[in-house]
C-alpha positions in Angstrom: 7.1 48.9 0.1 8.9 50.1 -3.1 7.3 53.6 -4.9 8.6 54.2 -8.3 7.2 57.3 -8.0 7.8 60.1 -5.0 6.5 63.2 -5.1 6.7 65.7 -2.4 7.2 68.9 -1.9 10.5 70.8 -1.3 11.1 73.6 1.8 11.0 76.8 1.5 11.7 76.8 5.6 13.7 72.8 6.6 11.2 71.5 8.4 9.4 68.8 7.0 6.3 66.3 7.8 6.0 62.5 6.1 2.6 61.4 4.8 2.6 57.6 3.5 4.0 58.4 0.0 4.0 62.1 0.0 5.8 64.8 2.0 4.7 68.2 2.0 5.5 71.7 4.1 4.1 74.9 3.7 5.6 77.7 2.2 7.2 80.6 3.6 3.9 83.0 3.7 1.3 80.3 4.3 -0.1 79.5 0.8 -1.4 76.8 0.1 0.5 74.3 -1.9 -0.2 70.8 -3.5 0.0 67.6 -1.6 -0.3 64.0 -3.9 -2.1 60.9 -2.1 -1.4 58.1 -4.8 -4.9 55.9 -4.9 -4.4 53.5 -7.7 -0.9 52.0 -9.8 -1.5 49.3 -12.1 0.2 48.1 -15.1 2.9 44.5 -15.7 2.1 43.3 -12.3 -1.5 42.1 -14.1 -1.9 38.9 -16.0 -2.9 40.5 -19.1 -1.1 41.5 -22.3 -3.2 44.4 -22.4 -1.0 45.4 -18.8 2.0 45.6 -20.7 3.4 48.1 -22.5 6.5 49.5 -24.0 8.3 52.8 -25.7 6.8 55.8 -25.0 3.7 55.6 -22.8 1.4 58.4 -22.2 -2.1 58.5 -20.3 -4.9 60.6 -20.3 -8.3 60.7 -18.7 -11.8 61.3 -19.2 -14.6 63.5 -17.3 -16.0 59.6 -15.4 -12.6 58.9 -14.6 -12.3 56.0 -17.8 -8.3 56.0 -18.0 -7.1 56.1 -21.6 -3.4 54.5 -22.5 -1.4 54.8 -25.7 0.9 52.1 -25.7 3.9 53.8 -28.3 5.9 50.7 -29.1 2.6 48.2 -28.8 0.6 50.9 -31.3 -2.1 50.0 -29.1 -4.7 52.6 -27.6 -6.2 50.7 -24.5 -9.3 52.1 -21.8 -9.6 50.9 -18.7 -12.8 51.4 -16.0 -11.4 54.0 -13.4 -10.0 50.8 -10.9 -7.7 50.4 -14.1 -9.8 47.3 -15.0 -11.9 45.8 -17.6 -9.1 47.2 -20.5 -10.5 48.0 -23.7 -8.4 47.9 -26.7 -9.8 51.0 -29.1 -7.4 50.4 -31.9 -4.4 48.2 -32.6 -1.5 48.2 -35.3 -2.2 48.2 -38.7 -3.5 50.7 -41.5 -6.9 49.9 -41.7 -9.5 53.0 -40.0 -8.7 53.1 -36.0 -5.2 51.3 -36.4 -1.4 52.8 -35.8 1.7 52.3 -37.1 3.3 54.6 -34.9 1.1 55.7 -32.5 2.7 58.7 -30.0 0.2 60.0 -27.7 -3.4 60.4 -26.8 -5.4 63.0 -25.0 -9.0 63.2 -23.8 -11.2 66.8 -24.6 -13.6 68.1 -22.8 -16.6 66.4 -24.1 -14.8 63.2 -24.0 -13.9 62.8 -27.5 -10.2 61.3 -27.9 -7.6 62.1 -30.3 -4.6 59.6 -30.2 -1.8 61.4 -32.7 0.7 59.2 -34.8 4.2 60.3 -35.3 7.6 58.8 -36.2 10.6 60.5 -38.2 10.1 60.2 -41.6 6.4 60.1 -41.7 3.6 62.8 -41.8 2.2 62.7 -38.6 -1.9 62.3 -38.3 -4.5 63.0 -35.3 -6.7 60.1 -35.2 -10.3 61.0 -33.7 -12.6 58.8 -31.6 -16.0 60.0 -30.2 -16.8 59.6 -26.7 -17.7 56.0 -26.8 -14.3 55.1 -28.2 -15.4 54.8 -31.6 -13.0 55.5 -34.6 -14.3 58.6 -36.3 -12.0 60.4 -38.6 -8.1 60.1 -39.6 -6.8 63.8 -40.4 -3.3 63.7 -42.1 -0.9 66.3 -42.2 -0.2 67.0 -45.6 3.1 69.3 -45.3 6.4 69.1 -43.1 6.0 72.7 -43.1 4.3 72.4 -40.2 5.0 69.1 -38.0 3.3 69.1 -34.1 5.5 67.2 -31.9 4.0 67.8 -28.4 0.5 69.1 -28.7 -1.5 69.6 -26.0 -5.5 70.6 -27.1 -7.4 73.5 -25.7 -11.0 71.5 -24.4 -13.0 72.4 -27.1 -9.8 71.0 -29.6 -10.5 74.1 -31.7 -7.0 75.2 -31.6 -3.7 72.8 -29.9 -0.1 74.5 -28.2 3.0 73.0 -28.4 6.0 72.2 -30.2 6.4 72.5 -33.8 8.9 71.1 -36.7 9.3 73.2 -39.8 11.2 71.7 -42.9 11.7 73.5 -46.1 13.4 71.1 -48.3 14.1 72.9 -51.4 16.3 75.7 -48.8 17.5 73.5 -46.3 16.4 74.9 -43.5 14.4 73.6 -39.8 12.4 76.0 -37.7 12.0 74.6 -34.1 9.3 76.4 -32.3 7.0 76.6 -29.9 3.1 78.1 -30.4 -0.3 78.1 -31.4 -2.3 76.2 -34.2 -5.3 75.1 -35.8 -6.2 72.7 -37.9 -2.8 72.4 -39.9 -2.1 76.4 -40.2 0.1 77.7 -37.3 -1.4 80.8 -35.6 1.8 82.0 -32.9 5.1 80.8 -33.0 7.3 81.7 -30.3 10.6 80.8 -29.3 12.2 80.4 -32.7 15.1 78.1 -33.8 16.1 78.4 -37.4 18.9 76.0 -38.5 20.4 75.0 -41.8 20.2 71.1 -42.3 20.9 68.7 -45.6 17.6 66.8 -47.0 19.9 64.1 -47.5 21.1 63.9 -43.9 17.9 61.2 -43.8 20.0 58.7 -46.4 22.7 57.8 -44.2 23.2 56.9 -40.8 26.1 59.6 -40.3 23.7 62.4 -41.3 21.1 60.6 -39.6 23.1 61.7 -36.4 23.9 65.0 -37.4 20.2 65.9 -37.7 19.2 63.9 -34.4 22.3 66.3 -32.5 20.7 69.5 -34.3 17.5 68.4 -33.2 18.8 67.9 -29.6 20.4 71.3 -29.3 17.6 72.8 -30.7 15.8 71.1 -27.5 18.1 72.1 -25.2 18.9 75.7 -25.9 16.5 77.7 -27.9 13.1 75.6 -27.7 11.0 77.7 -24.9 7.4 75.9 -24.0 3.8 76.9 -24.5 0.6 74.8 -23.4 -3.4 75.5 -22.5 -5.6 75.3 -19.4 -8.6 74.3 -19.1 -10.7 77.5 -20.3 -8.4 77.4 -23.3 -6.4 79.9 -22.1 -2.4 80.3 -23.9 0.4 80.0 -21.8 4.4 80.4 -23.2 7.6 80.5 -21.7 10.7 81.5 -23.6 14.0 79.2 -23.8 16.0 82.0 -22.5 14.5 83.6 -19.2 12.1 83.1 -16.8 9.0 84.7 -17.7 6.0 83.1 -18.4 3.0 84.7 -20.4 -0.5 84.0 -20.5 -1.7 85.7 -23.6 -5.7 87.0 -23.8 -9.0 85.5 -25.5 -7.5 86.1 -29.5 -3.5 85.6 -28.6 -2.7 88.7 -29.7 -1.8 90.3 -26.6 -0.1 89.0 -22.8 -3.1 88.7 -20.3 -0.7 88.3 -17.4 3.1 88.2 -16.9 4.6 85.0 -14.3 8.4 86.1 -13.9 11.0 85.0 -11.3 14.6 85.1 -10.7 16.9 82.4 -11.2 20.3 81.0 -11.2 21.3 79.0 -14.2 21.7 75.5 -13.4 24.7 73.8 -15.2 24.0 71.0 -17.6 26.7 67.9 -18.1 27.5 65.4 -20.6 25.3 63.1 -18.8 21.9 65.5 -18.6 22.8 65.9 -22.7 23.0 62.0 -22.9 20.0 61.6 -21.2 18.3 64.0 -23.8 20.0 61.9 -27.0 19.0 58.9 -25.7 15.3 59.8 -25.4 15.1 61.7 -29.1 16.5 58.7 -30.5 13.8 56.5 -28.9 11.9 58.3 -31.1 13.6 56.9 -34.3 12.9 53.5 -33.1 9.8 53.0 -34.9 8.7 54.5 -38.4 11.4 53.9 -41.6 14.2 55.1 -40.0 14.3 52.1 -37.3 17.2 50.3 -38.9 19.6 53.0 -38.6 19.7 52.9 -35.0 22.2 51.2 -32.7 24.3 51.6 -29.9 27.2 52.8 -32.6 24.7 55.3 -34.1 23.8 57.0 -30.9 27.5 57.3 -29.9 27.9 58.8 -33.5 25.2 61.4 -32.4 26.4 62.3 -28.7 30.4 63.0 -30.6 29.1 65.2 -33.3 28.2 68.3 -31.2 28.8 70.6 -28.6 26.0 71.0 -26.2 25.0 73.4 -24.1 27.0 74.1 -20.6 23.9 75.7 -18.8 19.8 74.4 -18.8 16.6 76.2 -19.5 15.1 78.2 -17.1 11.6 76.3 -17.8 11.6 73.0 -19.6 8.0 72.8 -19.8 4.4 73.7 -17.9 1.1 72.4 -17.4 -2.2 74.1 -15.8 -3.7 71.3 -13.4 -7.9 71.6 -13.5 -7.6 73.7 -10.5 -6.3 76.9 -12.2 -2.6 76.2 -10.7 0.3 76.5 -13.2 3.3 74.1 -13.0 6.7 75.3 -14.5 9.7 72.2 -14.5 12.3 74.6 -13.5 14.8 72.0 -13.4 15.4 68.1 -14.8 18.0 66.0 -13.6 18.6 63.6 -16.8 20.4 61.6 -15.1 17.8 60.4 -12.2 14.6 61.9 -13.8 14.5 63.8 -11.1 12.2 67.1 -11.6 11.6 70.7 -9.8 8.4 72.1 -10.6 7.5 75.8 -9.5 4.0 76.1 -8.5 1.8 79.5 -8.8 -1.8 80.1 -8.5 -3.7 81.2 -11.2 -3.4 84.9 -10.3 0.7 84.4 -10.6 1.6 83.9 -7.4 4.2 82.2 -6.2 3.5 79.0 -3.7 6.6 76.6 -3.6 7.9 73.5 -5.6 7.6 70.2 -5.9 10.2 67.7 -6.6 9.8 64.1 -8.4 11.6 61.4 -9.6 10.9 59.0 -12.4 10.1 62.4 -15.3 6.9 62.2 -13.2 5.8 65.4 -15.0 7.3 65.5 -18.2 7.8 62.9 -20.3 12.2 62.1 -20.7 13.8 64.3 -23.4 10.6 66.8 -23.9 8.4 69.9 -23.1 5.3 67.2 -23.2 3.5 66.7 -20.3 3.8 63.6 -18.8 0.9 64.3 -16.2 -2.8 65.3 -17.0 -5.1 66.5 -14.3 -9.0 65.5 -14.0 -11.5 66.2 -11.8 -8.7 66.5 -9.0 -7.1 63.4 -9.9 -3.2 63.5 -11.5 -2.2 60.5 -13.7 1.0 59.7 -14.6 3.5 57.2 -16.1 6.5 55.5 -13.9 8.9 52.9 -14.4 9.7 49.7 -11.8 13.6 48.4 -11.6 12.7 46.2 -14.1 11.7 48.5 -16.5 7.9 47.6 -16.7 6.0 50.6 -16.8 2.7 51.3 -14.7 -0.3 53.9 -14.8 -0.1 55.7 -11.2 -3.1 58.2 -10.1 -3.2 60.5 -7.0 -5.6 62.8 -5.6 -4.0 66.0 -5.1 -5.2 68.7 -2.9 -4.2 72.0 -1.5 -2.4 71.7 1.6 -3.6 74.2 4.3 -1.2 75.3 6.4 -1.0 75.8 10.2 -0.9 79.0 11.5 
């Protein structure tokens, strides 16, 4: 039986023990790490267009288990029942109220509401709002690239979101990268700062088209850090630069609690940077700047810069709804292959985990490709043939023996 996702975790001691999909040991002291038991994969392998789905994919989940996909290239936001049947399609392409023309991601709050966010280069992106029924409630535009959210990820109460940002002043020239803390359309924190000089008119031609995908790139690569919220709507950030990892207290204004460990930087090669072109550029395949895009162009963007010789120490984290906090210490562009550090929610340290297929983050990002609800992890993979599928597992502690 082929699994186009395996997850299991990595020794801290060699011995290891096989369950059906997953393989897991305990760590050196006895904590008690994560094991995954997948339950449910569906997606092409159905005889429904609603099954198939294309670009970037993301899921989400709500608090009865309904499973929520945005379909990127499809700019379709479909629900299925939690056997992944009876699909439901919320909103489909188009500009009327509920409809996308470049629909990105979606993500479930607390009280079930849904916010499915559109964003595509050269456009103003917008968070679309559904209520918990899956109705169509509100459309709230971004009015400014002086703040641009690329990888939001909403405290429960979607008061305030974490993430990535995108700053453009276009009468100086000049792009902020960062990672923080926002609300409404006013960023709070930034952290992690990146400030580079860029040419408005780099978006006129395909040869500064480039240009500005490579900056964008490097930016990713070397001086983006990550930031992201829990479940209690608690901030967590991690610089680009070092392994520490901060949770910061009730207003922001202060670290809460400190996650550091030591590390050995990892080298990068022209393949992990090629992988990380290839998946920003995906991104210019829909929106108006779609036509500049071709094989040509992207070998136009991977010549026109030097990128860097060693990775992050962190290349994004996520809090699963059982307090523990994931870092992706490591990502293998090539294979997709992921190490993810696990702590508990008092900081510390259980173990890793190790995927394949960007099981955890999404290719060429800090955005989570897996959400966590109600004990259940969803996630995103990709068959030989390139069909992608929705796969859930139940993941639990594993208790050690003694």
């Amino acid at each position: 039986m082929k699994y186009c996702v395996w997850i299991f975790v990595v020794l801290l001691s060699t011995l290891m023990c096989e369950a059906q999909i997953v393989q897991h040991t305990k760590t050196r002291d006895g904590g008690r790490l994560l094991q995954f038991k997948e339950n449910l994969r569906f997606g092409a392998n159905e005889r429904d267009d609603l099954y198939l789905w294309s670009g970037q994919v993301v899921v989400a989940a709500d608090s009865q288990g309904r499973i929520y996909v945005a379909d990127g290239r499809g700019n379709r936001l479909l629900r299925f029942d939690q056997n992944g049947k009876s699909p439901e399609l919320l909103g489909g392409p188009g500009t009327g109220p509920g409809e996308f023309q470049a629909l990105y991601s979606v993500q479930v709050l607390a009280d079930d509401r849904i916010m499915a966010m559109e964003l595509a280069p050269g456009v103003l992106p917008s968070f679309n709002w559904f209520d918990a029924q899956g109705n169509f409630v509100r459309k709230e535009r971004f009015t400014s690239p002086q703040l641009i959210p690329t990888f939001p990820v909403f405290a429960p109460n979607g008061e305030h979101y974490a993430g990535s940002f995108l700053s453009m002043n276009m009468q100086e020239g000049a792009m902020e990268l960062f990672t923080g803390l926002a609300s409404k359309q006013e960023a709070l924190q930034r952290f992690s700062l990146s400030t580079q000089a860029y040419n408005p008119s780099f978006f006129a031609s395909p040869e500064g088209l480039a240009q500005f995908i490579a900056e964008y790139t490097y930016g990713l690569m070397a001086k983006l850090g990550s930031a992201t919220m829990d479940r209690e709507g608690n901030l967590y950030t991690a610089p680009a630069d070092g392994y520490q990892i901060t949770r910061w207290n009730a207003d922001y204004s202060d670290a809460d609690r400190v996650f550091e460990r030591n590390y050995k930087p990892k080298v990068s090669t022209d393949a992990h940077a090629a992988s990380m072109i290839d998946a920003v550029t995906e991104q210019f395949m829909v929106g108006p700047l779609a036509d500049m895009v071709s094989p040509a162009f992207i070998q136009r963007v991977k010549a026109s810069k030097e990128f860097p010789i060693s990775k992050k120490p962190i290349f994004g984290l996520m809090v699963t709804d059982k307090g523990h906090l994931l870092a992706v210490h490591d990502v293998d562009g090539e294979t997709g292959r992921q190490l993810v550090d696990v702590f508990e929610e008092d900081g510390t340290f259980l173990g890793q985990l190790e995927s394949d297929q960007y099981a955890f983050l999404a290719q060429g990002t800090n955005q989570p490709r897996m959400v966590f609800v109600n004990g259940q992890a969803y996630t995103v993979c990709q068959d030989e043939d390139g069909e992608q599928h929705v796969v859930r597992y139940n993941y639990l502690p594993t208790t050690p023996n003694r």
